[in-house]
C-alpha positions in Angstrom: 28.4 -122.3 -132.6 26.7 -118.9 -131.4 23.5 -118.4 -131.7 20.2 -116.8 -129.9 18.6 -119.9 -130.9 20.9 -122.0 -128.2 18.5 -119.4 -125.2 15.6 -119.9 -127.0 16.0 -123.5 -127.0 16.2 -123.1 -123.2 12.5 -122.6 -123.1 9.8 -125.3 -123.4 7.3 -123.7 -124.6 10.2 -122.5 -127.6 8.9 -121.9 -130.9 8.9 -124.1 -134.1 11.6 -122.6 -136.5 14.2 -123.1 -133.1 12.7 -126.7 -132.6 12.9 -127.4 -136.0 16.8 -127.1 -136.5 17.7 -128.2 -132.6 16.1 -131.2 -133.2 17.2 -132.5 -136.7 19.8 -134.9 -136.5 21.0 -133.6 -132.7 24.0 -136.1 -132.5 25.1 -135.2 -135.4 25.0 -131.8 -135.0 27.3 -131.6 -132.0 29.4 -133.9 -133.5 30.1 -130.8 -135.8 30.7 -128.6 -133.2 33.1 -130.6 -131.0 35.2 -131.3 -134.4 34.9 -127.7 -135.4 35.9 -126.4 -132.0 38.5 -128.6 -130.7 40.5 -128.0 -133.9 39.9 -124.6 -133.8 41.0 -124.3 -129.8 44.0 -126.3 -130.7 45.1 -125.0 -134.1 44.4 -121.6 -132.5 46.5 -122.2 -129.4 49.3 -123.4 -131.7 49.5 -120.3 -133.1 50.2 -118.3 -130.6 52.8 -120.7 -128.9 56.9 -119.0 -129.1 58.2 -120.8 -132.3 61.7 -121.7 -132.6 64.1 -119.6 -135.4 61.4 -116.9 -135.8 63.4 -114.3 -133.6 63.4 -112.4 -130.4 61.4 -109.1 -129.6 60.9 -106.9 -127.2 58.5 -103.8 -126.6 59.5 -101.2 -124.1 56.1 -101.2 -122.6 52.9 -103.5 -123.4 50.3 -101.5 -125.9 46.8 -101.4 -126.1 46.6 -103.2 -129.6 48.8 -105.8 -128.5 46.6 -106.6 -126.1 43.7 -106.3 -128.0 44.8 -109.0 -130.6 45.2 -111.5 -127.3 42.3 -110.7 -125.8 40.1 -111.5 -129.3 42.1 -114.6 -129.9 41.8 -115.9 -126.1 38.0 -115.2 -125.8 37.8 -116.8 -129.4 39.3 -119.7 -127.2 37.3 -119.7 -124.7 33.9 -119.6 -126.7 35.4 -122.7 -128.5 36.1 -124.3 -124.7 32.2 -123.2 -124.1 30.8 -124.8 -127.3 33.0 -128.0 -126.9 31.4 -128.3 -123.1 28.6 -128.2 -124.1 28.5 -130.9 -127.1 30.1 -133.1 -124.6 27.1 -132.9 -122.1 24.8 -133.0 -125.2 26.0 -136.2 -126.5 27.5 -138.1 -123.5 24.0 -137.5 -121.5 21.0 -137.3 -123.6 18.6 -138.2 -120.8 19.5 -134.9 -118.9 19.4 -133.0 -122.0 16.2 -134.6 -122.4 15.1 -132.7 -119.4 15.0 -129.3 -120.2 12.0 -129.5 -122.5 10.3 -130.5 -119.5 7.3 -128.4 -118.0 7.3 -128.3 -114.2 10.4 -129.9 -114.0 11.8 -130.1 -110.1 15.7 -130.1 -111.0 16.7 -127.6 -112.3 20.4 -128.5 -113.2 19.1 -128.9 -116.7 17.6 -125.3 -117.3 20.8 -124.2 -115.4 23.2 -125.9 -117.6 21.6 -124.7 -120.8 21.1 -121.4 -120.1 24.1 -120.9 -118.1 26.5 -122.2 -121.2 24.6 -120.4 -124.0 24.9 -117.2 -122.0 28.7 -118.3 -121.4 28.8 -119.2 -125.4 26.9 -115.4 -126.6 29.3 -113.4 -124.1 32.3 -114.4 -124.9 31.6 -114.2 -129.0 30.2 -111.0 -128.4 32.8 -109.9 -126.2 35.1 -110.7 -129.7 33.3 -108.5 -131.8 33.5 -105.6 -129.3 37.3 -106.0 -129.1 37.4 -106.4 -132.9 35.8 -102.9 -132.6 38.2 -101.7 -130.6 40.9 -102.5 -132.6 39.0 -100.9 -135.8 39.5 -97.6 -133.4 43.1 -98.0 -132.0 44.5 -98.7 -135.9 42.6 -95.1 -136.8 43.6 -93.2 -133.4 47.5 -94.3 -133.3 47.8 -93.1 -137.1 46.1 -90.0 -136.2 48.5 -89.7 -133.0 45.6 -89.8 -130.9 45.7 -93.5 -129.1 48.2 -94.3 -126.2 48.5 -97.2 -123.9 46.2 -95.7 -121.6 43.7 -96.8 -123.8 43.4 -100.0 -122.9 41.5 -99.0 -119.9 38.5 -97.5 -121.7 38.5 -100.1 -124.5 38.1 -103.0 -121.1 34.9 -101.0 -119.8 33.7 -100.7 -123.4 33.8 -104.2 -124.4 33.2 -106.0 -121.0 30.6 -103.3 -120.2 28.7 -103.2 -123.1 28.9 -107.3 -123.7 27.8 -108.3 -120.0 25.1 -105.7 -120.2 23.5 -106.8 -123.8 23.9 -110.6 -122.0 22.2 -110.2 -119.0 19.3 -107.8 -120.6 18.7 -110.0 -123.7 18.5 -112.8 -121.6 16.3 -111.6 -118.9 13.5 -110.3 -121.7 13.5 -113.8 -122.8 13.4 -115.5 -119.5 10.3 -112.9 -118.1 8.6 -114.0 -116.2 10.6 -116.8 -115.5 12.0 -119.7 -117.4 9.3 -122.0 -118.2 6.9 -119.5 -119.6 9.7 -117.7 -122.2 9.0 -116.9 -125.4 5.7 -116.4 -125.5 5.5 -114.6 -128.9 8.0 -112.4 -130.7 8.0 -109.1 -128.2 10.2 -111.4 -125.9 12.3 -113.5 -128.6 13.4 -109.5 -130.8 15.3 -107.8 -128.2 16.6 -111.3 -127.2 17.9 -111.7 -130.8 18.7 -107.5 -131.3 21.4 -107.8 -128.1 22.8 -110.6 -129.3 23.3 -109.3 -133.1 24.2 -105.7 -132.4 27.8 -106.6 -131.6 28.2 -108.0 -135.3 26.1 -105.4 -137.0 28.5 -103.1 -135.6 31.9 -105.2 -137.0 30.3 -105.4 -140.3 29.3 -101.3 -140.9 32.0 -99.5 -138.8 34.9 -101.3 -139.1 35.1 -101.6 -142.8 34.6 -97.5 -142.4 37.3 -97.3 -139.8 40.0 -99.6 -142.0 39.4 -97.5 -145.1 39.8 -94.5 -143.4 43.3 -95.9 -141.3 44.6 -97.1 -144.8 43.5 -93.8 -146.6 46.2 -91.8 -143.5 48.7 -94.2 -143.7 48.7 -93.4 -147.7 49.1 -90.2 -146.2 52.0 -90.7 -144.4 53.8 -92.4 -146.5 53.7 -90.2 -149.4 54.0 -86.8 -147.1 57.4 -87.9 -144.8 59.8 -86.6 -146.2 59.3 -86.7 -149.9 60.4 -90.0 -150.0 57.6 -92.6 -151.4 59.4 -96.0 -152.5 58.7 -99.6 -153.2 59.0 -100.6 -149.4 57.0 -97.7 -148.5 54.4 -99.6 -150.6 54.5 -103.0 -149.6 53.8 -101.6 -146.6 50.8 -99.8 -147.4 49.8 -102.6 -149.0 50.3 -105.0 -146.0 48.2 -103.1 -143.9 45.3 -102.8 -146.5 45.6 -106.4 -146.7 45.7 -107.2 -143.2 42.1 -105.4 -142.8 40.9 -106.7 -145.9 41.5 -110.6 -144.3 39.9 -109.7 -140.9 36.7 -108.4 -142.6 36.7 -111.7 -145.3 36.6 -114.1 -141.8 34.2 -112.0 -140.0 32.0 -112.2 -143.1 32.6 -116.6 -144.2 32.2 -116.9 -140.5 29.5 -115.1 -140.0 27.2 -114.6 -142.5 25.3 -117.9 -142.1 23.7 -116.8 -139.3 22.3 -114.0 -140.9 20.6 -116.3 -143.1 20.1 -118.5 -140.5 18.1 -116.1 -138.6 16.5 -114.7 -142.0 15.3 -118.4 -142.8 13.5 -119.0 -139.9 12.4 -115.6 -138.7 10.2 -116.4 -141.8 9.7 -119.9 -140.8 7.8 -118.2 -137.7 5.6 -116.1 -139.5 4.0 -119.0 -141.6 0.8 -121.0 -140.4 2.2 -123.6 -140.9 5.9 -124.7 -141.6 5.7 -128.4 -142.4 4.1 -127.1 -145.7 5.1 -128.5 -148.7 5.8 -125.1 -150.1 8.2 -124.5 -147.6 10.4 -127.7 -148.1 13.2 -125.6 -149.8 13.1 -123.1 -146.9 13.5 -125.4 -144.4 16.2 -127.1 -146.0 18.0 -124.0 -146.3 17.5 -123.2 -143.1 19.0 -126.5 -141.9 21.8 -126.5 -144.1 23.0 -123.1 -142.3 22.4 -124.1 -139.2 25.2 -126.7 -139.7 27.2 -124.2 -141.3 27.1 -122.1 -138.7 28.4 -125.6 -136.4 31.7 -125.3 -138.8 32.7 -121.6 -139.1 31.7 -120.2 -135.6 34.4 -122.1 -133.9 36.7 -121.4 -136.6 36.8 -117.7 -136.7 39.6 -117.9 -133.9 42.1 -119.8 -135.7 41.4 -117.8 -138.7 41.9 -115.0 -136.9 45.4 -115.8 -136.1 46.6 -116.6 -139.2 45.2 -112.8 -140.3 47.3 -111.3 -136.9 50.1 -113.0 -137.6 50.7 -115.3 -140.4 51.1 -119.2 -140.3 54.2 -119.4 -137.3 54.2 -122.8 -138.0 55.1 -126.4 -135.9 58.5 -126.2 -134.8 57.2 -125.0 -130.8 59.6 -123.1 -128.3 59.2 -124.0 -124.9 62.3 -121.8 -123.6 59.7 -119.2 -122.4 62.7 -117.4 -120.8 64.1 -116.8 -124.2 61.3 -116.1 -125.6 58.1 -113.7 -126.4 54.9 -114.8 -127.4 54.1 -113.1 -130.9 51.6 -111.1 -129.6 53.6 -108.4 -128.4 54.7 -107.7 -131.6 51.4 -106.8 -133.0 50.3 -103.7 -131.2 48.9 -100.4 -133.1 49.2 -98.3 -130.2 52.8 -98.1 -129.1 52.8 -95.0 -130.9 52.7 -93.2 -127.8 54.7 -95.2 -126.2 58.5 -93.8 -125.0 60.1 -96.5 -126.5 60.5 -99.1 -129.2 62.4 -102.1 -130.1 63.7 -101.9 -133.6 64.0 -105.1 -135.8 67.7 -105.2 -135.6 67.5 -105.2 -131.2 68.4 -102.1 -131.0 65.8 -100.0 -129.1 65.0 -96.1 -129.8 63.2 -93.7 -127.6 61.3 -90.7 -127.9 59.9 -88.0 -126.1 56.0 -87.6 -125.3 54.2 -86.5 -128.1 52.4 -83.7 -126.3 55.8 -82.3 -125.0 57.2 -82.5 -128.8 55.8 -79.9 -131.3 56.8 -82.0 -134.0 56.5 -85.5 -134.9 60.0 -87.2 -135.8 59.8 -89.2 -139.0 61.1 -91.9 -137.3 57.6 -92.4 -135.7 55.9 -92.6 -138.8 58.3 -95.5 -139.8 57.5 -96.9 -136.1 53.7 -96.4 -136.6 53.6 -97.9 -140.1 55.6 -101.1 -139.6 53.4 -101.6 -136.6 50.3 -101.7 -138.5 51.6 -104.4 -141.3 53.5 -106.7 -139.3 52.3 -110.1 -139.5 54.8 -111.7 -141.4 57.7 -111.5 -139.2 60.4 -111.4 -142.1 58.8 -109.5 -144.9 58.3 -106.6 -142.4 61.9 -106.5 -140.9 62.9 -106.6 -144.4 61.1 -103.8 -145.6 61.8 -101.6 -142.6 65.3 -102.0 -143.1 65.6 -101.5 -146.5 63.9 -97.9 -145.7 65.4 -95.3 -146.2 64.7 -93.7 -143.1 65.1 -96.8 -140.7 69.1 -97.0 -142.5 69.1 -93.6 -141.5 68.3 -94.5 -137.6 
C-alpha cells in the first residue's frame, strides 16, 4: 500500500499514531499486501496481454493518450512490484527489519532499504495520479482540437517532474537533519504528508471538473455535426460519460481510506494520550483502514484496466507479430494525428488541422469513437452503424 506513514516509520524516534498501526499484527499485515499486490500485478498484466479473436488494429502514428493509459497501468505495476518487495523482505527477515528502529545503528542497509522502497512505493503511485491528470487534460484538449501527439512531451516533464520533485523534497524535510533524528514534531511530518497527498487532491477536484466539461463538448458535437443526433450517437456519449464516471468510482474505493486513515490518526497525535479508553473506537478505526488501504492500493491498477478497456479476457495471444497490444487502441489524442485506422482496416487520412479551415465531420466521428472505446465490439458497432462512418 502507499502511504507517508511507510517514511515515517523509517524514523526511530517515529511518532505513536505511525507506531501504533505498523506494529499491530505486522505479519499479518504484509500478508495483505503481497496477496493484494501479486493479484493485482498479475490480473493487471493479464489484461493487457494480445487476446486471441478480439481483432487486429492499427494506428497510423502512436498518440499521447495511448500512451498515457500504458504508462498509468505500468507504473500501477510497478508500485505493486515495490509493495510486494517489500512484504517479502518484511516477512522473510524480521531480524533486519528489526533493525531499523534501532538508534545508532552501524549498518545502515536497514534504514536504506526502508526508505529507499517507500520512496520507490510514493513515486511511482504518485507518478499515477499525475498521468491520471494528464489524461483528464488530453480527453478536454483533443475534443477542443487543441491536443496533438506532441503532447506527450510536456505531459512526461509534468508528471516525472513534478512527482520526483514532491519525492525527494517531502522526503528530505522528514529526514532533516538526518535520519535518526526525523520527525521531531509535526513541522517535519506536514510537508512530508502535503507532497505526498497533493497528487490525489488534485485527481479528486480537477479531474471530475475536466470529465464534465469533455462530456458537456462531446454533447456538443454530437448534436451540432451535421444535424444528425441518433441512437449510436448516444451510446456513444454515453460510453464516454461512463468511462470517466468508472475511473473517478476506483480512484475514490481505492483511495479514500487513506484519507481517513490519515484523519484517524492525525488526531491520534494530537491527544495526550492515545491508549485511552475513550479512544478505543478511534483506534480501531484507524486500524481497520489501515488494512484497507493493504487491499485496495494495490488494486487500483487492475481496476484500472478493466475501466480502459473492458474485461479482454483468458484466451492469451502470443503471436505478437500478429498482433497489437490493446493499448494502442485507447488514445484521445490522435485527433491531430494525419491518419487513422478505421474499424473495418481501412485507414483514412486527413490534412493538418491548422492547414484546414474547416474541420471534416469525419474527425468528429474519429474523435468521439476514440473517447468511448473500451469495449472493442460495442464501439465498432456503433461507429458503423453511423451514419457518417457508412458515409466514409
Amino acid at each position: 500500500m502507499a502511504s507517508p506513514r511507510l517514511e515515517t516509520f523509517c524514523c526511530p524516534n517515529r511518532d505513536v499514531a505511525t507506531e501504533l498501526v505498523v506494529s499491530f499484527q505486522p505479519e499479518v499485515f504484509c500478508g495483505v499486501c503481497l496477496g493484494s499486490a501479486s493479484t493485482g500485478a498479475l490480473l493487471s498484466a493479464l489484461q493487457l496481454f494480445p487476446k486471441k479473436g478480439r481483432g487486429s488494429r492499427t494506428v497510423s502514428r502512436a498518440s499521447s493518450s495511448a500512451t498515457i493509459l500504458l504508462l498509468i497501468s505500468a507504473c500501477d505495476m510497478l508500485g505493486s512490484v515495490g509493495i510486494i518487495f517489500r512484504s517479502i523482505v518484511w516477512l522473510g527477515f524480521p531480524d533486519f527489519v528489526a533493525n531499523i528502529s534501532l538508534v545508532n545503528q552501524t549498518d545502515i542497509w536497514p534504514a536504506t532499504f526502508c526508505i529507499g522502497s517507500a520512496m520507490w512505493i510514493q513515486l511511482l503511485y504518485s507518478a499515477v495520479f499525475w498521468w491520471l491528470f494528464c489524461y483528464a487534460v488530453d480527453s478536454y484538449l483533443v475534443v477542443r482540437r487543441s491536443a496533438g501527439v506532441s503532447t506527450i512531451v510536456l505531459y512526461h516533464m509534468m508528471t516525472w517532474g513534478l512527482a520526483i520533485l514532491l519525492c525527494v523534497e517531502g522526503v528530505a524535510m522528514l529526514y532533516y537533519p538526518s535520519v535518526s533524528s526525523c520527525e521531531n514534531g509535526l513541522e517535519h511530518a506536514i510537508p512530508h504528508y502535503v507532497t505526498t497527498y497533493v497528487p490525489l487532491v488534485l485527481v479528486l477536484v480537477a479531474n471530475p471538473i475536466l470529465f464534465s466539461r469533455t462530456v458537456t463538448a462531446v454533447a456538443s458535437l454530437l448534436k451540432g455535426r451535421q444535424g444528425i443526433y441518433t441512437e449510436n450517437e448516444r451510446r456513444l456519449g454515453t460510453e464516454i460519460k461512463n468511462r470517466f464516471f468508472k475511473i473517478m468510482l476506483i480512484i475514490f474505493i481505492c483511495w479514500s481510506s487513506n484519507i481517513m486513515n490519515e484523519g484517524l490518526l492525525f488526531y491520534l497525535e494530537m491527544q495526550p494520550d492515545i491508549s485511552g479508553n475513550s479512544l478505543k473506537n478511534v483506534r480501531t478505526a484507524a486500524l481497520i483502514t489501515w488494512m484497507i488501504m493493504g487491499v485496495l492500493n494495490p488494486m487500483q491498477g487492475f481496476l484500472f484496466t478493466l475501466a480502459f478497456y473492458g474485461w479482454t479476457g483468458w484466451n492469451l495471444d502470443f503471436q505478437w507479430q500478429k498482433s497489437q497490444i490493446p493499448w494502442d487502441s485507447l488514445s484521445t489524442s490522435t485527433a491531430a494525428a494525419n491518419g487513422y485506422a478505421l474499424p473495418s482496416g481501412n485507414s483514412v487520412n486527413f490534412h493538418d488541422s491548422k492547414k484546414t479551415p474547416a474541420m471534416p465531420s469525419h474527425q468528429t466521428d474519429e474523435t468521439l469513437s476514440i473517447l468511448s472505446e473500451g469495449n472493442l465490439g460495442t464501439n465498432n458497432g456503433l461507429i458503423k452503424n453511423s451514419p457518417v462512418y457508412q458515409g466514409w
